[in-house]
C-alpha positions in Angstrom: -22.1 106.9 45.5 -21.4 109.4 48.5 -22.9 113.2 48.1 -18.7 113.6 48.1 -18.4 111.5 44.5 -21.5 112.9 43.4 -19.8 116.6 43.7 -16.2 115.5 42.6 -18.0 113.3 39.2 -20.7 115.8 38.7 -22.6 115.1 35.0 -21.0 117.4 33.1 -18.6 117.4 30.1 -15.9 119.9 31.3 -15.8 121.7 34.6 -12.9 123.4 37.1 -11.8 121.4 39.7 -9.1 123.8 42.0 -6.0 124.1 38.7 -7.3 121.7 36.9 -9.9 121.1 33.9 -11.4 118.7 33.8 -13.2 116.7 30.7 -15.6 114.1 30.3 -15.1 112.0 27.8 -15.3 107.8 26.2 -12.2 106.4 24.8 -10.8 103.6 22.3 -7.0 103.2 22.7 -5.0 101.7 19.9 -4.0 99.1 19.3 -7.1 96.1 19.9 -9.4 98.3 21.8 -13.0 97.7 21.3 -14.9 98.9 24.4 -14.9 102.8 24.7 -14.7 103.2 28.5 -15.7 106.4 30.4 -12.9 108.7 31.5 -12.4 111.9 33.4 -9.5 113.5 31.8 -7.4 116.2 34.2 -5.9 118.9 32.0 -3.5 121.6 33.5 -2.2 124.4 31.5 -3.7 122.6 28.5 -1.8 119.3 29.5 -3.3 116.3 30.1 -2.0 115.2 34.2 -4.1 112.1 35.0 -6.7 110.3 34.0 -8.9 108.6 35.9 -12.8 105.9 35.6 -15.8 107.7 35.4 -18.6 106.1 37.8 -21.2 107.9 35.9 -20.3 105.6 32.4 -23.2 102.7 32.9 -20.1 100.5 30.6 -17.4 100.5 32.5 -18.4 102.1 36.2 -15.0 103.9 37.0 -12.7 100.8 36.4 -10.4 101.0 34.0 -7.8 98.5 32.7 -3.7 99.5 32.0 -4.6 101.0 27.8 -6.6 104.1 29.7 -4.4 104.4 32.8 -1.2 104.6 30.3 -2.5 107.4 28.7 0.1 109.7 29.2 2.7 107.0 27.6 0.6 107.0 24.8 -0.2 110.7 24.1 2.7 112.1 24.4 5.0 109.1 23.3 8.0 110.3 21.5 7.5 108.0 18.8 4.0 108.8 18.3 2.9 109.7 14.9 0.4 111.9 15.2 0.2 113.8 11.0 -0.4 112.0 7.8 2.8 111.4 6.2 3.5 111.2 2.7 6.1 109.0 0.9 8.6 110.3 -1.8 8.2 107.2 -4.2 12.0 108.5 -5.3 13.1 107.6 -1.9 11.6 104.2 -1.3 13.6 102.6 1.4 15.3 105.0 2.6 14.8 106.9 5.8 13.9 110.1 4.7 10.8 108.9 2.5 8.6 110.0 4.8 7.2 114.1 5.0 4.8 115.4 7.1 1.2 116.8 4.8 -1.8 118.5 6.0 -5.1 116.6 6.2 -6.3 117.6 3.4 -3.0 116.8 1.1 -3.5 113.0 2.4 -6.9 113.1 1.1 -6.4 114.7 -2.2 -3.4 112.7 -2.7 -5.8 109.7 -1.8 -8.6 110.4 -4.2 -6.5 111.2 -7.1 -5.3 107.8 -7.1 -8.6 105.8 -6.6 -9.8 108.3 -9.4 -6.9 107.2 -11.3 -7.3 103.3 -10.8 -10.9 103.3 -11.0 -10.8 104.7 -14.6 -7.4 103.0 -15.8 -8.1 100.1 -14.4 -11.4 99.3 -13.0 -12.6 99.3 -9.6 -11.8 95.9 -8.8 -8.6 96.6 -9.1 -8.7 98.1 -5.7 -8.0 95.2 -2.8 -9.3 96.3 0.8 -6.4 94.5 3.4 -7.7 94.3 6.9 -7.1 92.4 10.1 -9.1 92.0 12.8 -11.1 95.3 13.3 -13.6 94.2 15.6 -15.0 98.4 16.1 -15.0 99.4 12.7 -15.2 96.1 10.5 -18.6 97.7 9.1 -17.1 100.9 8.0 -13.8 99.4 6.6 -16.4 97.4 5.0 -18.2 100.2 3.6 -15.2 102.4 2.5 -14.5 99.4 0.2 -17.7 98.6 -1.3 -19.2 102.0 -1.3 -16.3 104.4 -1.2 -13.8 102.5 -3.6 -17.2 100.5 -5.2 -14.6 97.5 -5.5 -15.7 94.2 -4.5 -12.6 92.6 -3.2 -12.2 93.3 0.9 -10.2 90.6 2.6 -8.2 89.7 5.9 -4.7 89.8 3.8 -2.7 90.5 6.6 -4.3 87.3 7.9 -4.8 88.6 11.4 -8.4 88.3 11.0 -8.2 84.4 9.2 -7.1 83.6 13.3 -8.8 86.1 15.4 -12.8 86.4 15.5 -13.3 85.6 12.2 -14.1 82.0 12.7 -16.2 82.8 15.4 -18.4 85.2 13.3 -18.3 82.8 10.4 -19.4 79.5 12.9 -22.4 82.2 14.7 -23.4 83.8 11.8 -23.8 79.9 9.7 -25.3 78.5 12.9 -27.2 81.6 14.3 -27.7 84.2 11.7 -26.5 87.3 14.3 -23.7 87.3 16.8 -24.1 86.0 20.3 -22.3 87.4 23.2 -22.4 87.3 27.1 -25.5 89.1 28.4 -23.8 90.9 31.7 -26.8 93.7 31.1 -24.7 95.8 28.6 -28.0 95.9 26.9 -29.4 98.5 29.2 -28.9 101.4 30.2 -30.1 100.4 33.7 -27.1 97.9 33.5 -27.8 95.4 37.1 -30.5 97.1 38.3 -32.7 96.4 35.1 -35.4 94.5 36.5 -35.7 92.1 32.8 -32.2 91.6 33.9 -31.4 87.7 35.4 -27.5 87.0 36.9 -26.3 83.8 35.0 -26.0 80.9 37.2 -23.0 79.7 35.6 -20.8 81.2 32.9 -18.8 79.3 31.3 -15.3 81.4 30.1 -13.6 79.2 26.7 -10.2 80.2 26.1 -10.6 84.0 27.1 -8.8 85.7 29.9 -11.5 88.6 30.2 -10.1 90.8 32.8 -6.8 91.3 31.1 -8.1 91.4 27.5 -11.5 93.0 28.0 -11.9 92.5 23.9 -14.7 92.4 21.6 -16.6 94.7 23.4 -17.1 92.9 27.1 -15.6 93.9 29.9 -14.0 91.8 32.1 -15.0 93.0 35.6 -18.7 92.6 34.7 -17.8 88.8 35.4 -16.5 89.7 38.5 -19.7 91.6 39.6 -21.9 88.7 38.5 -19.2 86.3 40.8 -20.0 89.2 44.1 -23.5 90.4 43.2 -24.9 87.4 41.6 -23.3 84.4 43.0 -22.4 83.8 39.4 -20.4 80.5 39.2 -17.5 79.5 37.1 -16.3 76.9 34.5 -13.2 78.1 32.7 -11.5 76.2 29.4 -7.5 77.3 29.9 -4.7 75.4 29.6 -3.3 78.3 32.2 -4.6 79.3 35.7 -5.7 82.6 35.2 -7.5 84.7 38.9 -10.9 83.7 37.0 -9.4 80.0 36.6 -8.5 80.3 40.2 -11.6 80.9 41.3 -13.9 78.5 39.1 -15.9 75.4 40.2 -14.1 73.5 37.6 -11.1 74.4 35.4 -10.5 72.0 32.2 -6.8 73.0 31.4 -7.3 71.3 28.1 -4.3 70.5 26.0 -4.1 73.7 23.2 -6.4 72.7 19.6 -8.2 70.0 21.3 -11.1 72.7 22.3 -13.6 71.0 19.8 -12.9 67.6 20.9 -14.2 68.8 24.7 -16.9 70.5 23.3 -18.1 67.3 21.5 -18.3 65.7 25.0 -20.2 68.2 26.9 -22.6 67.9 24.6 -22.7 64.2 24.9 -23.6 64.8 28.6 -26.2 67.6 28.3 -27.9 65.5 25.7 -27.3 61.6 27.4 -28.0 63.1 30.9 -31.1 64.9 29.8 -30.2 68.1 30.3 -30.9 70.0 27.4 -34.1 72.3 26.8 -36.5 70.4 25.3 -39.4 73.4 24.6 -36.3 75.1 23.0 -34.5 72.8 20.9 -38.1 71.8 19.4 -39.0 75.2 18.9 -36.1 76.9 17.5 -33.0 74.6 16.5 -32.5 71.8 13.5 -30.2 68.8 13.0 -30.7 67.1 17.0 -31.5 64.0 15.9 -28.0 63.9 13.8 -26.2 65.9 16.5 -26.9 63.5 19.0 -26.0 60.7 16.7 -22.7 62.2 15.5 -21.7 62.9 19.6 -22.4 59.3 21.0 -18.7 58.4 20.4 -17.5 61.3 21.9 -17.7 60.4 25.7 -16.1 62.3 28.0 -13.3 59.1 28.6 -12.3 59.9 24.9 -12.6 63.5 25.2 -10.1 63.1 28.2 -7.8 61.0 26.5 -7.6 64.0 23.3 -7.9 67.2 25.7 -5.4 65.5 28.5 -8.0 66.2 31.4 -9.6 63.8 33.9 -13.3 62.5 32.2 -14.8 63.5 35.5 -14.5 67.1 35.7 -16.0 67.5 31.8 -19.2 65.4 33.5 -18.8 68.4 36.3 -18.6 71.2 34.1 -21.4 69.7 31.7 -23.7 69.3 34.5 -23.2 72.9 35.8 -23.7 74.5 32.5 -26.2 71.9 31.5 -28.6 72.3 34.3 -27.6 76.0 35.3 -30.5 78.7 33.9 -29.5 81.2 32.6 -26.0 80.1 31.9 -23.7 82.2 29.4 -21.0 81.8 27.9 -17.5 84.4 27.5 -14.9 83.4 24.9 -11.7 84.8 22.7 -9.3 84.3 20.6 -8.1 80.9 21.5 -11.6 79.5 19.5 -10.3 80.9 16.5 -6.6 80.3 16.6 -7.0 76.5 15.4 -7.3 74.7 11.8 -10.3 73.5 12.9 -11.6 76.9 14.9 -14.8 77.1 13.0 -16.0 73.2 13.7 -15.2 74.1 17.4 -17.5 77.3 17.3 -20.1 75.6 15.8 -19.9 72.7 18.4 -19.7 75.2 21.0 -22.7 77.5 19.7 -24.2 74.0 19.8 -24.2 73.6 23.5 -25.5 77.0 23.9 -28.4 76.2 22.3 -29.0 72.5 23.4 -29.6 74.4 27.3 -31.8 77.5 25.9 -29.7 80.1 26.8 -30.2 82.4 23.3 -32.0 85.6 23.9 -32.7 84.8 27.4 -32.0 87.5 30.1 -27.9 86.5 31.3 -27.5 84.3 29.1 -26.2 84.7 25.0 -27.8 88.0 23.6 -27.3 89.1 19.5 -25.1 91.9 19.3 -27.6 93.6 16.4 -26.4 96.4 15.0 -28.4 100.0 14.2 -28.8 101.7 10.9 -28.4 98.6 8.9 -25.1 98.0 9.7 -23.4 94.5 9.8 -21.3 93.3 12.6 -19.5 91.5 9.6 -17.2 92.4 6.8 -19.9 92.0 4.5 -21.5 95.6 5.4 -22.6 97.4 2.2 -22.2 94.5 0.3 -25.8 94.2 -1.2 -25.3 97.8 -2.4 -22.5 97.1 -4.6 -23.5 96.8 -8.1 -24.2 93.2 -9.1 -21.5 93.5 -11.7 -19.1 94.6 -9.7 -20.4 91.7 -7.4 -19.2 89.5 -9.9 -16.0 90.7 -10.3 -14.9 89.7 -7.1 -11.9 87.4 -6.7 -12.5 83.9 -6.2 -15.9 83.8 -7.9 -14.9 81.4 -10.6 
């Protein structure tokens, strides 16, 4: 950083820069955010101008994707509802229902009615609806089991059935914990952590990381470990995405046949002799079956399901096979599929098979502070066992 940028991003939370003030500050922007990147917001006349990346924010680094450069679109969007609103229940429908209330008439009006349906009715009477919410699944969880003390919190809007809920179901059977990409997020000292190791390969399944940046990772970290680290690339996409674009092998598999590839990578790592034999001795169960049940699935077969030549599944095998660290980036495309679950599990499968858990750049659990629960099951073991039992779908 020049003596210039050190002056102009100096570590501050608010100074004056000529008319402007100027604010330090981390952001999640609505909706699907779940990173919280750094931001310098310039304020004139106590309106926000421009925004721009703060180098000082170890995350992000002063990149910033189009949610925190739109920021003006989205603060001072017309349509922007930015009150609680109450409904008139006479005027369902209608387009007057809706008033404007203070803060704390939303949460009067709120607790009256849990009071109300908690003594009339029970607290399991109370259903929790969520979708996705990959940054605040643990509180959502919480407000239900401890707030509301009902036992009933589901993905009703069915958002989450398709969108990281298999993969937390297929980690957390599999793994107990939540791997994810180790691009030195960990640290403080980000890349210049000297624990830290660049992956060799990383292997990006059905994610488009640059564009998305979800569930936390941001996408330009791969592109540092591309420049920095000589990182290579294997990328799973039925499109060619700039990361596609630039991979040592692309498998543009044909959409839900994900598993079926997966199968016959792992046929490779383990028929070629690739996997990590001190590992898989040491800390993994079932290889004697897994091997057994992926024999039929040779990459020829594979081919035939995924529409992809055999050849470049023995390519991208072999890279991520013999690559250490390897590590792996995927999305939503794992969990949109009726069988998205038996493809994460095949998938955490070949993570493990090479010995890339907990290993320095390659899959690192996401562990959560204060007890919390990178699940939807947060605060479930202080709910009342009868109330436990009074969940729906118990009997």
């Amino acid at each position: 950083m020049t003596k210039y940028n050190e002056e102009l991003y100096r570590g501050e939370r608010h100074w004056k820069e000529g008319e402007f003030d100027v604010f330090r500050s981390t952001h999640w922007s609505a909706p699907g955010c779940h990173n919280g990147c750094g931001l310098v917001y310039y304020v004139k006349d106590g309106v926000l101008d421009h925004v721009e990346g703060d180098p000082r924010a170890a995350f992000n680094q002063g990149r910033l994707c189009i949610r925190c450069l739109n920021q003006l679109e989205a603060i001072y969007g017309k349509d922007r509802v930015v009150h609680p609103m109450r409904r008139d229940p006479a005027k369902r429908g209608d387009d007057g229902a809706w008033e404007q209330c203070s803060w704390d008439e939303a949460y009067d009006l709120i607790e009256e009615n849990v009071r109300r349906i908690q003594k009339d009715y029970g607290p399991e009477s109370i259903v929790g609806l969520v979708g996705t919410g990959r940054d605040v699944n643990c509180q959502l969880a919480l407000t239900c089991y401890i707030a509301f003390k009902t036992p009933n919190l589901a993905c009703g809007f069915l958002t989450g059935d398709s969108c990281m809920l298999p993969r937390m179901a297929g980690t957390m059977i599999t793994h107990g914990d939540c791997p994810v990409a180790d691009m030195s997020q960990f640290s403080e000292l980000r890349y210049d952590d000297p624990r830290y190791i660049w992956p060799e390969v990383c292997l990006i399944w059905g994610n488009n990381p640059i564009v998305s940046n979800g569930d936390g990772f941001f996408g330009h970290w791969i592109v540092d470990a591309m420049r920095r680290g000589g990182t290579k690339l294997v990328v799973v996409d039925p499109e060619v995405t700039w990361l596609a674009a630039h991979a040592e092998v692309l498998l543009q598999v044909r959409p839900a046949t994900d598993a079926a590839l997966a199968m016959a990578m792992i046929n490779v790592v383990i028929g070629e002799d690739l996997y990590d034999h001190d590992f898989v001795e040491k800390w993994t169960y079932g290889f004697d079956e897994l091997s057994e049940r992926v024999k039929d699935w040779t990459p020829e077969r594979a081919a035939e399901v995924c529409g992809i030549d055999a050849e470049d599944i023995r390519r991208a095998a072999r890279l991520f096979g013999s690559a250490r660290p390897a590590t792996l980036q995927w999305g939503l495309a794992t969990d949109a599929h009726a069988n998205g679950v038996h493809e994460v599990h095949a998938i955490m499968a070949l993570s493990a098979l090479t010995g890339n858990l907990e290993a320095p750049g390659g899959m690192r659990m996401a562990r959560l502070p204060w007890d919390m629960e990178l699940s939807y099951s947060c605060g479930w073991k202080w709910l009342d066992p009868e109330l436990q039992a009074k969940r729906l779908g118990n009997t």
